[in-house]
C-alpha positions, 0 to 999 in steps of 0.5 A, spaced: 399 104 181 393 102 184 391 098 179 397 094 180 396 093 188 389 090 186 393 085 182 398 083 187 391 083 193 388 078 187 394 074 187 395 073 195 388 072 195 389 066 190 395 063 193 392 063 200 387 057 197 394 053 199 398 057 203 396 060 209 400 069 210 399 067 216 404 061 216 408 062 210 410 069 208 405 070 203 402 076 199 401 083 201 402 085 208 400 091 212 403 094 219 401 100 221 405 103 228 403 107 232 409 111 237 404 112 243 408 117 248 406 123 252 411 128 256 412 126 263 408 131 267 408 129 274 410 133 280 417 131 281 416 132 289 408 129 289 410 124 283 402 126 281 400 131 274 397 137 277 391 140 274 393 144 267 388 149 265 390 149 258 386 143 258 381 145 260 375 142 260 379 137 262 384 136 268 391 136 264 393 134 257 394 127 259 386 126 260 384 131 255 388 126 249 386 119 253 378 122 251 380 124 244 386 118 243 388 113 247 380 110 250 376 112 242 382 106 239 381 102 245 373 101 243 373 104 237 366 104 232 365 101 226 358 104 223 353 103 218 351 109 213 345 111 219 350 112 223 348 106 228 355 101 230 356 095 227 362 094 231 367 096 236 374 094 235 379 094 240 385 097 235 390 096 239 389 089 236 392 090 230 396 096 230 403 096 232 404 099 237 408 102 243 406 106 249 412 110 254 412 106 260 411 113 263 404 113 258 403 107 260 404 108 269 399 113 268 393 109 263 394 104 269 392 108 274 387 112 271 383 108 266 385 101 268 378 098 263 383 102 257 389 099 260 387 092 260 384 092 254 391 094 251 394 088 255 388 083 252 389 086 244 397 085 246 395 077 248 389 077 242 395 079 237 401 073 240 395 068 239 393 070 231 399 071 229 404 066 231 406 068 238 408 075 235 405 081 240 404 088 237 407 091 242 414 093 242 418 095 248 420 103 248 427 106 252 425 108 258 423 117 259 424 118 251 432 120 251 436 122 245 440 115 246 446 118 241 447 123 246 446 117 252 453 115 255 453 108 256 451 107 262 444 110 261 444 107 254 443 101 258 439 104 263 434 107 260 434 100 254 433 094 261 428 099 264 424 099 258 424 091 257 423 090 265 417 095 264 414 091 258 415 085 261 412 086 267 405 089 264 406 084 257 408 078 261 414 077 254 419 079 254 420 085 247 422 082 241 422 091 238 424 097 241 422 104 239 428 109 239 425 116 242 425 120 236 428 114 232 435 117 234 440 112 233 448 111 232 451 104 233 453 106 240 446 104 241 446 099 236 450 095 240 446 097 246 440 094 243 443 087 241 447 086 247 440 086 251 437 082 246 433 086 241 431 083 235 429 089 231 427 096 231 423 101 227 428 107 223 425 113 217 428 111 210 432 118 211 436 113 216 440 109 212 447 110 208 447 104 204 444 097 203 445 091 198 443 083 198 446 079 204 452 075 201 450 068 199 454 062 197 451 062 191 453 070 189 459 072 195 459 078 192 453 084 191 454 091 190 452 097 195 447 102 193 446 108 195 441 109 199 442 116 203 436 121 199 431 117 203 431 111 197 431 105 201 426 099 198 421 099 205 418 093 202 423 089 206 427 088 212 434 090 214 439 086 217 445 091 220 451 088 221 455 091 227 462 088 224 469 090 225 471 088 217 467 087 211 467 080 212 460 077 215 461 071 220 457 067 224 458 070 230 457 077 227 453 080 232 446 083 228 440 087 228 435 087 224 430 094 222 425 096 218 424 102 215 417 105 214 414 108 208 416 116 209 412 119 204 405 114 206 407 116 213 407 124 212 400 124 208 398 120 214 400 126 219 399 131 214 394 130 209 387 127 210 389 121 207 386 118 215 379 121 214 377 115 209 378 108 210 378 108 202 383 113 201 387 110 205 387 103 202 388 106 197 395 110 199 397 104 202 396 100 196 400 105 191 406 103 195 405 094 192 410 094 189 408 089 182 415 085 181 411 079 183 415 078 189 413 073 194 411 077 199 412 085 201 411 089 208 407 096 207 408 099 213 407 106 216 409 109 222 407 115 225 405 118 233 399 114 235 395 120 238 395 121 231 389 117 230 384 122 235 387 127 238 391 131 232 386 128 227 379 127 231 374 121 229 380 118 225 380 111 230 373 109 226 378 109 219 383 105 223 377 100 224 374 100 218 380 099 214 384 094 219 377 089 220 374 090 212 378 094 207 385 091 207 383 083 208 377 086 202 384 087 198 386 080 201 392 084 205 395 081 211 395 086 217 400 084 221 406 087 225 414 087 224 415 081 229 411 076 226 413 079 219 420 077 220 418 070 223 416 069 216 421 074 211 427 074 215 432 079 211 436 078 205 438 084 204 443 089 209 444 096 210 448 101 213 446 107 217 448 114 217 452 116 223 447 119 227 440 120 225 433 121 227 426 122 224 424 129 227 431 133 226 433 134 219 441 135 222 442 128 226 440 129 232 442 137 233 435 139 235 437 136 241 444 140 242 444 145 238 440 151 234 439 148 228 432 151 227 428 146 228 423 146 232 422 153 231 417 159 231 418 160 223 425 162 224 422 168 229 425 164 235 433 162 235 434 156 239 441 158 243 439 155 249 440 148 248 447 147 248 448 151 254 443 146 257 444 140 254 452 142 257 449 143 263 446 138 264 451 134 262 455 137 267 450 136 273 450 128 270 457 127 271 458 130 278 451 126 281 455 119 278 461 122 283 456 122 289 452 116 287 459 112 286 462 114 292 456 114 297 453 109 294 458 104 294 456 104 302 450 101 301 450 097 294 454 091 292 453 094 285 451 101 286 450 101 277 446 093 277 441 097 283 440 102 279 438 097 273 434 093 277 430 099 281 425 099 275 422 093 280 421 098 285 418 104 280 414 099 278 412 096 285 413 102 292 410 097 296 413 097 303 415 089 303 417 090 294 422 095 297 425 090 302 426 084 297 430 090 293 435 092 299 436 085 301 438 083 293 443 089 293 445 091 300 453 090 302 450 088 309 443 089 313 442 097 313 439 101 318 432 106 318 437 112 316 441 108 311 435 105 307 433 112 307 439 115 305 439 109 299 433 110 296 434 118 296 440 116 291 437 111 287 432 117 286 437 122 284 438 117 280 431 116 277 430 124 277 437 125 273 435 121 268 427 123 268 432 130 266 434 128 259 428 127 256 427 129 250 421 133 250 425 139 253 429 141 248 423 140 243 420 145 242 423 153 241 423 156 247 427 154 254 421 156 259 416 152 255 413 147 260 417 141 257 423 145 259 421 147 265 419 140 267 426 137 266 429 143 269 424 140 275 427 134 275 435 136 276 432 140 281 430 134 286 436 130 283 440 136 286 436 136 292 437 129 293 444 129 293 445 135 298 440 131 303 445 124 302 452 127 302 451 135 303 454 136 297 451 143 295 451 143 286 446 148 286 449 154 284 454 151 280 449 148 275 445 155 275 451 159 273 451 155 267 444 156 266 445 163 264 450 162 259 442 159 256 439 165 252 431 165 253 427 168 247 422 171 252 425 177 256 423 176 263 426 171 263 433 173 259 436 166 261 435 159 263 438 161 271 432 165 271 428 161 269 430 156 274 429 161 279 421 163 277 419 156 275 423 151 278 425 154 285 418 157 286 416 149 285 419 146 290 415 142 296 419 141 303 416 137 309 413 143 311 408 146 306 406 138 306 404 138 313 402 145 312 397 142 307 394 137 311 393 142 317 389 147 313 385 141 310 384 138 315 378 143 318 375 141 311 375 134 311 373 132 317 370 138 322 363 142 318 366 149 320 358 150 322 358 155 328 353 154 335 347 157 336 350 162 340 356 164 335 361 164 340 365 159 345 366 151 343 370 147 348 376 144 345 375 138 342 380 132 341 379 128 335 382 121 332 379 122 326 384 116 321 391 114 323 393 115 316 392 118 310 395 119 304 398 127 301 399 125 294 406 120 295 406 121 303 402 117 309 401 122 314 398 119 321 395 123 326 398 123 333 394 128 336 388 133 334 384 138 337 380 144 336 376 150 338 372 154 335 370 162 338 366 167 335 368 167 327 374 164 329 377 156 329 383 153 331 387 146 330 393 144 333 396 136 332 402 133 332 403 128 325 408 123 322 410 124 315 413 119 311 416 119 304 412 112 301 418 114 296 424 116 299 422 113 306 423 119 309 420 122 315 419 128 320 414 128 326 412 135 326 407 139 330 401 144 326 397 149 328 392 153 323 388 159 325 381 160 319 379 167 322 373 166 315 372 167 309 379 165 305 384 167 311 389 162 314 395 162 318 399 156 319 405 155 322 409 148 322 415 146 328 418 139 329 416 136 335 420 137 342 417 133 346 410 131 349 412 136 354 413 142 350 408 141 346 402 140 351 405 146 354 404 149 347 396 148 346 395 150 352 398 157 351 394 157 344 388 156 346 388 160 352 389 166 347 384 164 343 379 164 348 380 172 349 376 171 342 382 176 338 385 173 332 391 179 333 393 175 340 392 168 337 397 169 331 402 173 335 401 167 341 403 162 334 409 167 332 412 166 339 412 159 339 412 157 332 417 163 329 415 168 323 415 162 318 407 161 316 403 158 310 396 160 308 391 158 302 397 160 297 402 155 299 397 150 298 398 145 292 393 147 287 388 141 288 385 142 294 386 150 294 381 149 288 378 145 292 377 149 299 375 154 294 370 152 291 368 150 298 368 157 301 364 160 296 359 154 297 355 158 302 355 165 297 353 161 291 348 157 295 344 164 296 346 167 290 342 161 286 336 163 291 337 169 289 337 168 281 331 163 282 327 169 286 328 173 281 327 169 274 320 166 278 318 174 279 319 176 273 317 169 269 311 173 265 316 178 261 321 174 260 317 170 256 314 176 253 320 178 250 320 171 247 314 171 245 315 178 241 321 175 238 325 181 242 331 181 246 331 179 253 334 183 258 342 180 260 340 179 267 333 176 265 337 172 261 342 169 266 337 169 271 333 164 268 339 160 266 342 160 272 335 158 276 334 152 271 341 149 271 340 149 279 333 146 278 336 141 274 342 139 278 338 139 284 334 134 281 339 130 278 343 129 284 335 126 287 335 122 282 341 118 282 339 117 290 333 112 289 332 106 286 327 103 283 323 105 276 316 107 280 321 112 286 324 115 279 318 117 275 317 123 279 323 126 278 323 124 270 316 128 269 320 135 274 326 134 268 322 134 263 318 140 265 326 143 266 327 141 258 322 144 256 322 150 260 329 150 258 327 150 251 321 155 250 326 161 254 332 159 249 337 157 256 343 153 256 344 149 262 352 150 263 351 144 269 358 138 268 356 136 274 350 134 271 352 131 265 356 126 270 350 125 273 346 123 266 352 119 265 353 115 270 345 113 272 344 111 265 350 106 265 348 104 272 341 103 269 343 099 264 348 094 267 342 093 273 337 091 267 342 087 262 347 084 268 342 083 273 335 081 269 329 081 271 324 078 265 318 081 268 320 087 268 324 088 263 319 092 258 318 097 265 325 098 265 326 099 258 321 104 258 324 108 263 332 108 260 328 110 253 325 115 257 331 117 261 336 118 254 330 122 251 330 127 256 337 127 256 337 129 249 333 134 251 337 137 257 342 138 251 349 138 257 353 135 252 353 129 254 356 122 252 353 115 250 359 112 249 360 108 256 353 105 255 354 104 247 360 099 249 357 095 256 350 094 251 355 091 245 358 087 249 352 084 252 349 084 246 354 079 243 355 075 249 349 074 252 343 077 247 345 074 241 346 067 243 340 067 247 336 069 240 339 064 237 336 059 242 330 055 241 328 056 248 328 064 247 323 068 249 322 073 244 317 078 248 323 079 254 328 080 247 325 084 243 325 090 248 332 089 249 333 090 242 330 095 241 334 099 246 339 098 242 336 102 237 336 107 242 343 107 244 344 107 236 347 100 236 344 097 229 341 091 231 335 091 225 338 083 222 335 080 229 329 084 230 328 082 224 328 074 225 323 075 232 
């Protein structure tokens, strides 16, 4: 078989001396297609992803799998057999490719340099092949679409063709189905929305046969159910009332990819050599000597990284010199049909998808995938799917009834919010309420109008589909939907006081879970739902305590005792994740060991519009104890009464008479370090443990400089060193180090750095004689960042007289950071010197004006860096 594909890449290699693949369909074509998507994990009250320690080192797992996945294919390397890159492809360039819309907000904020490169690799691929992107579109949150009413079906497809056509500038010509789920309900959603085609499994079609002709009227049906269907080609799906075909017979077209390719590339490690993989992908051309075929493959893009680590360099191996070697065409399934439109058609299964042996069971029923070897049952999913359907059907009461006051077409609004998701900024949101309003709104109905469109948006967000996915109903993914329904929940309470609640938590209960804390969904709704609700309050209550972090030292005066209230105006606004809050009155006192702030704020919703204007006091009695208490403001009077009995209790330097004081006025309810959002408790944490690390660090230093002499004996005599010994001198070293680096990165220049690189050396070795590991992050970061910076400043800001020095003192710099051993990455200063070196170093090598002395330096480094650049220095 493989020597057959050889044989058909020779013919297209022959026919393309008169005819262009591009142009004309021609020989072998490859697509491979990459579904790219991520669980929404946001906050649905802070509409931002709080840290997840299972991710740890990294924030969450959408950090974790952008540093394993979604950058690496963005710069991935091309390497030589020392290991040194010989280029750096952007795979998106030539991978099909779609990215959830969620996915894809989040890139956008976290990484816009891999954002955009995506965008660019979208633009490069229209411009080569015709005009034809590889990126498609993708339904909006990932839903079943098969168990989509029809209003969401065509929500969740016009989301997702606004959001494409908003970051691509085109409109989709594809769309991916999450999990390829599809009925012909969905079919003709899809086509009355203008998709041309989509991408399915093999296992999705029924039956298939050659598109009648004139020539040939009638052409006989072959059963294809056992995943059979020639691959090879694209389909053409008729939506047809009658076996008769018309004109205006409404259409569209798909591709099924090849199944058992797909699997090896998941499975197997077909993805860990270019050679293989040609290889696999060429036992699949098919030797008919047909005009041309498509070889394509589909599988999740974190594929390519994540599950499979290192295997971006395969991709771009094999897209840029192993497959045109073979005289393959890459492509992708648009510009292939542009050139091969359908001859054939088929016939799809009822209700299908890639991932559940039994339609779309997996996402309604106990069907057994999914599951933990048959360990776990899944007899939650019904009842949660029923559930859910029920809290749907009565939010389309309320969003009718209460909408219908404010929106000329409450359903076109909702079609049309996608603009607002994708753009929250004041005057955005006005143009939007002025298109859909039934007349001019006030403060209180804009306010309650954006709270039902988000109802709306959460009561989608529910039916993701990763919450039924997996074998248990309190994972996360379950859990985050359930999170969903409860501000959809929330929100319609707060329009129209409709209290749905325990109705949809009876229901739950009918949703055994695996786990037996838990024993139902209602109870997992109430530990991991409820528990997760944020109010006003604890958002006010967020901004007090912080406030003593942020913007006052909590430093005493020289006598330890009374400090006179201050008053403070320190911003006018600030932003608590997806609040603004501005200061309206601040001021502090401190006495003794205590410190007080009172103020009154104004906290806006930049979603909903929404505001309260409340007033704080926080009580820090030391160390990790807070008391807060949170009230509407009643009026300048009451307040300024308020403060004044606050402090008076202060000065009697009792915290007793303080928080009893702030209980009269404020009531029982109070917050402390617990109710704050992970983040920033973490934060102050770290911050409250400051002053004891700081003296514990001198104390580790005082001990390994007291006892230096023995540990090195102990090594010396190849014995083992004490633990406490050990971990002093890793400690000690590591602060040493930290220190030193943080001094480093403050000076400029290569003469105020020197001193510093000789105390880091001394470090390294130091580190090395005694065995340590320096444990720093922070550390690593720092060596990061200086050698990026160092290197922009020598190649974008160049000075040729000192180009040798400066070339010298990186070399120096990287040397050492090898040597420190912190884990660090030469990744960043990899793609900034390739990038130079293409567009500025070479051309100048190539110039007869060059001067060799001020390039050969330069070229040199990127032997340091491990860029091959030996075939230039050689010419020099």
């Amino acid at each position: 078989m493989i020597a057959s594909s050889q044989t058909a890449g020779d013919q297209s290699v022959q026919a393309g001396a008169t005819r262009n693949p591009l142009q004309t369909a021609t020989g072998v074509y490859v697509t491979v297609h990459g579904h790219f998507y991520q669980p929404p994990r946001e906050n649905p009250y802070l509409d931002a992803i709080e840290r997840q320690p299972s991710a740890t080192p990294f924030h969450d797992w959408n950090e974790r799998i952008h540093y394993e996945c979604y950058r690496p294919n963005a710069f991935a390397r091309v390497l030589n057999d020392r290991g040194e890159i010989v280029g750096i492809v952007n795979n998106y360039e030539y991978l099909s490719f779609n990215i959830g819309p969620t996915l894809m907000s989040w890139l956008e904020r976290y990484d816009v340099e891999v954002y955009q490169r995506i965008l660019e690799a979208d633009r490069k691929s229209c411009d080569r092949l015709n005009g034809h992107g590889n990126a498609i579109a993708q339904v909006y949150n990932h839903i079943i679409m098969p168990l989509a009413n029809e209003r969401d079906k065509y929500t969740q497809i016009r989301w997702g063709k606004a959001d494409f056509r908003s970051r691509f500038g085109r409109d989709p010509e594809g769309m991916w189905l999450a999990e390829t789920a599809v009925d012909y309900a969905t079919l003709e959603a899809l086509v009355a929305e203008g998709i041309k085609f989509i991408i399915l499994a093999p296992s999705q079609a029924q039956r298939c046969r050659a598109i009648p002709t004139e020539d040939q009227p009638v052409t006989q049906w072959h059963e294809v159910g056992g995943s059979q269907i020639d691959p090879t080609r694209p389909y053409r799906c008729y939506l047809k009332k009658s076996e008769e075909i018309t004109p205006d017979t409404p259409y569209i077209d798909i591709f099924f990819y090849d199944g058992p390719i797909s699997r090896d590339m998941g499975f197997s490690d077909v993805l860990f050599n270019a050679q293989h993989l040609a290889g696999r992908i060429g036992s699949a051309v098919r030797g008919d000597r047909r005009p041309a075929q498509l070889i394509s493959v589909a599988t999740d893009g974190e594929t390519f990284g994540h599950h499979k680590g290192g295997t971006e360099k395969t991709l771009a191996y094999a897209f840029t010199e192993e497959f045109p070697r073979r005289g393959w065409t890459v492509t992708n399934f648009a510009h292939y049909l542009s050139l091969n439109p359908p001859t054939w058609e088929v016939e799809l299964k009822p209700v299908t998808a890639w991932s559940c042996a039994h339609g779309v069971d997996r996402w309604q029923d106990d069907c057994g995938c999914g599951g933990e070897g048959g360990v776990w049952h899944q007899k939650w999913r019904r009842p949660l799917r029923q559930a859910l359907d029920w809290l749907r059907d009565q939010l389309i009461k309320v969003y009718e009834e209460a909408g219908r006051q404010f929106f000329r077409d409450p359903w076109g609004a909702r079609d049309e919010y996608i603009q607002v998701i994708r753009d929250r900024s004041p005057a955005n949101i006005n143009r939007f309420l002025c298109r859909h309003q039934t007349r001019k709104l006030s403060a209180a109905e804009q306010i309650d109008a954006l709270r039902l469109l988000e109802m709306q948006r959460h009561a989608l967000l529910m039916y993701t589909s990763c919450g039924w996915f997996f074998e248990e109903i309190s994972r996360p993914e379950g859990t985050q939907i359930l999170r969903y329904a409860a501000r959809a929940l929330e929100l319609a309470g707060d329009v129209t006081g409709v209290q749905l609640e325990k109705a949809f938590i009876k229901r739950l209960t009918q949703a055994p879970s695996n786990v037996d804390f838990f024993k139902h969904g209602g109870e997992v709704y109430r530990h991991l739902v409820v528990s997760a609700q944020i109010s006003f309050l604890q958002v006010a209550a967020q901004y007090a305590i912080t406030s003593l972090f942020n913007n006052h030292k909590l430093e005493r005066s020289q006598n330890n005792g009374f400090v006179p209230a201050c008053s403070v105006r320190y911003s006018s606004q600030q932003h608590v994740y997806c609040y603004t809050a501005q200061q309206l009155d601040y001021q502090l006192q401190r006495m003794g060991a205590l410190t007080l702030a009172v103020g009154q704020l104004r906290l806006t919703s930049e979603i909903t519009w929404e505001s309260e204007h409340l007033v704080f006091a926080v009580l820090h009695l030391g160390g990790w104890d807070f008391h807060c208490c949170i009230q509407p403001f009643n009026g300048r009077r009451a307040y300024s009464q308020m403060k004044d009995k606050l402090f008076e209790a202060l000065q009697q330097a009792s915290a007793a008479q303080t928080i009893l004081a702030m209980t009269q006025m404020f009531g029982d309810q109070s917050f402390n370090l617990q109710h704050l959002f992970a983040e920033e408790r973490h934060r102050i944490m770290r911050l409250l443990s400051q002053e004891t690390l700081t003296r514990l660090d001198q104390l580790y230093t005082q001990v390994y400089r007291d006892n230096y002499g023995v540990v090195m004996a102990f090594h010396r005599d190849e014995l083992a060193v004490p633990q406490e010994l050990q971990v002093a001198a890793e400690i000690a070293l590591g602060n040493r180090c930290l220190n030193t680096l943080r001094s480093l990165s403050d000076v400029s220049g290569v003469q105020e750095s020197s001193n510093y690189l000789l105390e880091l050396q001394a470090i390294a070795t130091e580190a090395q004689h005694l065995r340590c590991r320096l444990n720093i992050p922070e550390g690593k970061q720092i060596l990061e960042q200086l050698i990026v910076r160092s290197l922009w400043q020598l190649l974008y800001d160049t000075n040729p007289a000192t180009v040798e020095v400066e070339v010298q003192y990186l070399e120096r710099l990287i040397d050492i950071a090898y040597q420190l051993q912190l884990g660090w990455s030469l990744e960043r200063a990899q793609e900034l010197y390739f990038s130079c070196l293409h567009s500025q170093i070479l051309p100048l090598c190539e110039s007869k004006q060059a001067q060799f002395d001020y390039l050969r330096p330069l070229l040199q480094l990127g032997q340091k860096l491990g860029v091959d650049v030996s075939a230039w220095l050689h010419q020099l």
